[in-house]
C-alpha positions as CSV (number, residue, x, y, z in Angstrom):
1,X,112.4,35.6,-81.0
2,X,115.9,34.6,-81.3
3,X,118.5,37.1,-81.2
4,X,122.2,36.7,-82.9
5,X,125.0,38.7,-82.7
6,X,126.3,38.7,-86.1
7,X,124.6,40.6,-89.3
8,X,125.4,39.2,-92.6
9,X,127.1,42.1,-94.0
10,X,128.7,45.5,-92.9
11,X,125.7,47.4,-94.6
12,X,122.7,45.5,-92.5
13,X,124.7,45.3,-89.2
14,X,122.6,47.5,-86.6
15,X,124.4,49.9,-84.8
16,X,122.4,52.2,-82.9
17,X,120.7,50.6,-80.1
18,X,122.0,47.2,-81.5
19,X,120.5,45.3,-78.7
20,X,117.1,45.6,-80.7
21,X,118.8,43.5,-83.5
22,X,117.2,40.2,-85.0
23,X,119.7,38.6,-88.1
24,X,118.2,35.0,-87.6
25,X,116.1,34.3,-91.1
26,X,112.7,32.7,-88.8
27,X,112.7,36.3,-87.3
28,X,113.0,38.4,-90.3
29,X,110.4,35.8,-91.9
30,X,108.3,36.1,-89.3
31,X,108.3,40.0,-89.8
32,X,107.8,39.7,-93.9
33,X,105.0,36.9,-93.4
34,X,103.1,39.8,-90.9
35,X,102.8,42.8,-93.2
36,X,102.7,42.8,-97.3
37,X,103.0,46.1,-97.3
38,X,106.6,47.4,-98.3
39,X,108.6,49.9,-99.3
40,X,111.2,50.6,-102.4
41,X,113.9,52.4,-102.1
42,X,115.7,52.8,-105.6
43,X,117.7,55.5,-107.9
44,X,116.0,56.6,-111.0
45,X,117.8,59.3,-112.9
46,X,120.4,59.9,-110.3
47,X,117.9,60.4,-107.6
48,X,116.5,58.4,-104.8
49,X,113.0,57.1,-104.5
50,X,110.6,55.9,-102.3
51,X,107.4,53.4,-103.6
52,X,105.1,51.6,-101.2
53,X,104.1,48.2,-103.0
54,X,103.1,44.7,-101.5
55,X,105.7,42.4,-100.8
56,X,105.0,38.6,-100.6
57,X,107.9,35.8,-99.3
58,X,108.4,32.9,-100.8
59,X,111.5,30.4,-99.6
60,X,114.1,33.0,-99.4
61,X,113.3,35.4,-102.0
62,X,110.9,38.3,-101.9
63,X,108.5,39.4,-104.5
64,X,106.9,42.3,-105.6
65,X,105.1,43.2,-108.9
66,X,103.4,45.7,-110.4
67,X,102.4,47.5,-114.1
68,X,105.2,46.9,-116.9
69,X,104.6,50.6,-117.6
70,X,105.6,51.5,-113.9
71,X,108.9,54.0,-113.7
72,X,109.7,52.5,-110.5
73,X,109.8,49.1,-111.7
74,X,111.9,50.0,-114.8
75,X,114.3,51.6,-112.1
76,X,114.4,48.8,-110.1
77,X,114.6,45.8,-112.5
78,X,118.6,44.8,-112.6
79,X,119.3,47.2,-109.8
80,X,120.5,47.5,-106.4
81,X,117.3,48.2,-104.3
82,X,116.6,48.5,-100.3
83,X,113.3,46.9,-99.3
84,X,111.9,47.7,-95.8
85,X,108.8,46.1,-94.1
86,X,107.4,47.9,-90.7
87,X,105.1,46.8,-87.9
88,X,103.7,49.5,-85.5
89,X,102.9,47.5,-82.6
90,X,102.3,50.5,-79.8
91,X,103.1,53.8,-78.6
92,X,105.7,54.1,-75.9
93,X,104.8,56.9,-73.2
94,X,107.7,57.3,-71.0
95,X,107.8,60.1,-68.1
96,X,109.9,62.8,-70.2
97,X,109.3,63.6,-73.7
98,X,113.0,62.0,-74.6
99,X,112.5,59.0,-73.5
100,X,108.8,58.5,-75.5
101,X,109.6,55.8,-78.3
102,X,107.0,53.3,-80.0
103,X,107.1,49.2,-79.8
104,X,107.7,48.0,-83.7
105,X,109.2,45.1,-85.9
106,X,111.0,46.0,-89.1
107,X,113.2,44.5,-91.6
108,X,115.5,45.7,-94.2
109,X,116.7,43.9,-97.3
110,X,119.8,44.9,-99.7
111,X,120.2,43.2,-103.2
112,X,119.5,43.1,-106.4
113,X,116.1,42.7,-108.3
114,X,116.1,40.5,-110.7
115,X,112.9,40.2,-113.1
116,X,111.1,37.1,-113.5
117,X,111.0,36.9,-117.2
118,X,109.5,33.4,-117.7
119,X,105.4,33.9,-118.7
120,X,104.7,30.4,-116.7
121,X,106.5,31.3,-114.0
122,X,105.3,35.0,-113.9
123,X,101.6,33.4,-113.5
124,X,102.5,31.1,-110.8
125,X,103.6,33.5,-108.4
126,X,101.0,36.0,-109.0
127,X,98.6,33.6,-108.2
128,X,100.8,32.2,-105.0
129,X,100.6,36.3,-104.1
130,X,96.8,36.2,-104.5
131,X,96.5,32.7,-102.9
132,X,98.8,33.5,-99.6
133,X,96.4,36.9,-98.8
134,X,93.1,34.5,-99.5
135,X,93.9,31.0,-99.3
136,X,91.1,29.4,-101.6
137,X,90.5,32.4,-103.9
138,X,92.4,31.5,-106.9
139,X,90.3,28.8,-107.7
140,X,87.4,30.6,-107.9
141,X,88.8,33.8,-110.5
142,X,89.3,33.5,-114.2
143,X,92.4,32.8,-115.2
144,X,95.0,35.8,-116.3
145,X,95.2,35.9,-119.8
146,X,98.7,36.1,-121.6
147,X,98.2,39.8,-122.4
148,X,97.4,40.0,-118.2
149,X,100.8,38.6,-117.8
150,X,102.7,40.4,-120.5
151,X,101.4,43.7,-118.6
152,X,102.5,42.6,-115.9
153,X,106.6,43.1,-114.1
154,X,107.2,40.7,-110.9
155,X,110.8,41.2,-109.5
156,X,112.2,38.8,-107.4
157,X,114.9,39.8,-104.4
158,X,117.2,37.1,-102.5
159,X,117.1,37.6,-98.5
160,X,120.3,37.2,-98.3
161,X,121.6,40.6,-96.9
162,X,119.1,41.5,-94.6
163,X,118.9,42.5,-90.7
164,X,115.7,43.2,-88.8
165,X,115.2,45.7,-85.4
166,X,112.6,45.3,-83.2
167,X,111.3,46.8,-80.3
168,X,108.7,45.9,-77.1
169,X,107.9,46.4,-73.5
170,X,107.7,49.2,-71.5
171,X,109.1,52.9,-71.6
172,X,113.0,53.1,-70.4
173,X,112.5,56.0,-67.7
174,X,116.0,58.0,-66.2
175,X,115.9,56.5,-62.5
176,X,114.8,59.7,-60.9
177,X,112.0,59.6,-63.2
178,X,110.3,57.3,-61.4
179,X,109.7,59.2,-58.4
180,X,107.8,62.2,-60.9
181,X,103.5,61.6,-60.4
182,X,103.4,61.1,-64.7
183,X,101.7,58.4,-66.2
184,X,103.4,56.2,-68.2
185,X,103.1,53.1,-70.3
186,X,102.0,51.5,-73.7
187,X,99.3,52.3,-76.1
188,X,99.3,49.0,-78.3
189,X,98.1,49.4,-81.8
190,X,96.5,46.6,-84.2
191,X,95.1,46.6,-87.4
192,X,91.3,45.7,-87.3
193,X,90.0,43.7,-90.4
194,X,86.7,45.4,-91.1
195,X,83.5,43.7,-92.1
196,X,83.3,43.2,-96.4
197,X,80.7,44.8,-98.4
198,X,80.1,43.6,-102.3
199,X,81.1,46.5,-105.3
200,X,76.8,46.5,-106.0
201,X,76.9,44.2,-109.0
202,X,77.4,41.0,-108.2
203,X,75.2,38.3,-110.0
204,X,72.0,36.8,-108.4
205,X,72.9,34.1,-105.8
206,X,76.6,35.2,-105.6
207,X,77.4,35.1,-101.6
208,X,80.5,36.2,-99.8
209,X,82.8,33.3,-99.6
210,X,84.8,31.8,-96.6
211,X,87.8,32.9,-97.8
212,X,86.8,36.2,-97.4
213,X,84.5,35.6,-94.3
214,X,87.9,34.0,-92.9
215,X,90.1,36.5,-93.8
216,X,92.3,37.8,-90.6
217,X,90.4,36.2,-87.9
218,X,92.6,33.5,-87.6
């Protein structure tokens, strides 16, 4: 992964251990592509909150949606947010309990959200979210209805100030660490796609499709 020197604002530049910085767009892409799963951080009332949503990247904006009724949606829409995405990749065992870290990727985004108001346009990227998880699927659901989409807030957020830090390899021992008889290394962690099992009433002849069959064993 390609590492630059310069973030694209004061706010994103990574200062501790800055060596672990990525600021090039394919590597934070490459991070937001990996895991949907995001967090929120916003102010509602004066105070700060946290909401884990799914993210999904299209160009360079991020998405997210969720219930019009939603709080943190209402906080967020218009507003200055902080989006963070996070990949645990392992567990760092060094040979002294300061030196244990963990092998990650994880990206950070500052802006504004801005709410896709447009009905058409609303529907075509909640399908594009449905169709990027399950490439097939959307062909094969009923279509969402008008009240479906009324119900329904997506907010859209520029990557445009944005830094991402990322960690691998092995543990970073003192030098006269090495000489000490402790084991040390990497535990690497992975997410494992389980097999799929069908909600009990599904019609007669209904079979699990290959999108599904497919899906993260790529």
């Amino acid at each position: 992964m390609a590492r630059e020197t310069k973030a694209p604002s004061e706010r994103t530049r990574v200062k501790r251990t800055n060596q672990r910085a990525v600021y090039d767009r394919d590597g934070i892409n490459a991070i937001l592509d990996a895991q949907p799963l995001c967090h929120i951080g916003y102010l509602r009332d004066g105070h700060p909150f946290v909401t884990p949503t799914f993210q999904w990247r299209e160009g360079d904006r991020v998405y997210f949606h969720g219930s019009a009724a939603s709080q943190a949606l209402r906080a967020s829409s218009n507003a200055d947010i902080c989006l963070t995405v996070s990949c645990l990749d392992g567990y760092v065992l060094a040979r002294s309990g300061f030196h244990h870290s963990v092998n990650y990727r994880s990206v950070m985004i500052l802006g504004k959200a801005e709410v896709v108001d447009d009905p058409e346009e609303k529907n075509t990227l909640l399908n594009n979210f449905i169709e990027g998880l399950w490439p097939g699927r959307v062909a094969t659901l009923r279509p969402n209805n008008d009240q479906e989409i009324k119900a329904t807030t997506v907010l859209s957020l520029p990557i445009s100030e944005a830094s991402a830090k990322v960690r691998d390899g092995n543990p970073v021992d003192d030098d006269e660490d090495y000489d000490l008889p402790i084991w040390a290394g990497v535990i690497p962690m992975r997410t494992v796609v389980g097999e799929p099992y069908d909600d009990g009433r599904l019609l007669d002849g209904v079979t699990v499709p290959d999108h599904v069959l497919k899906f993260g064993r790529s």
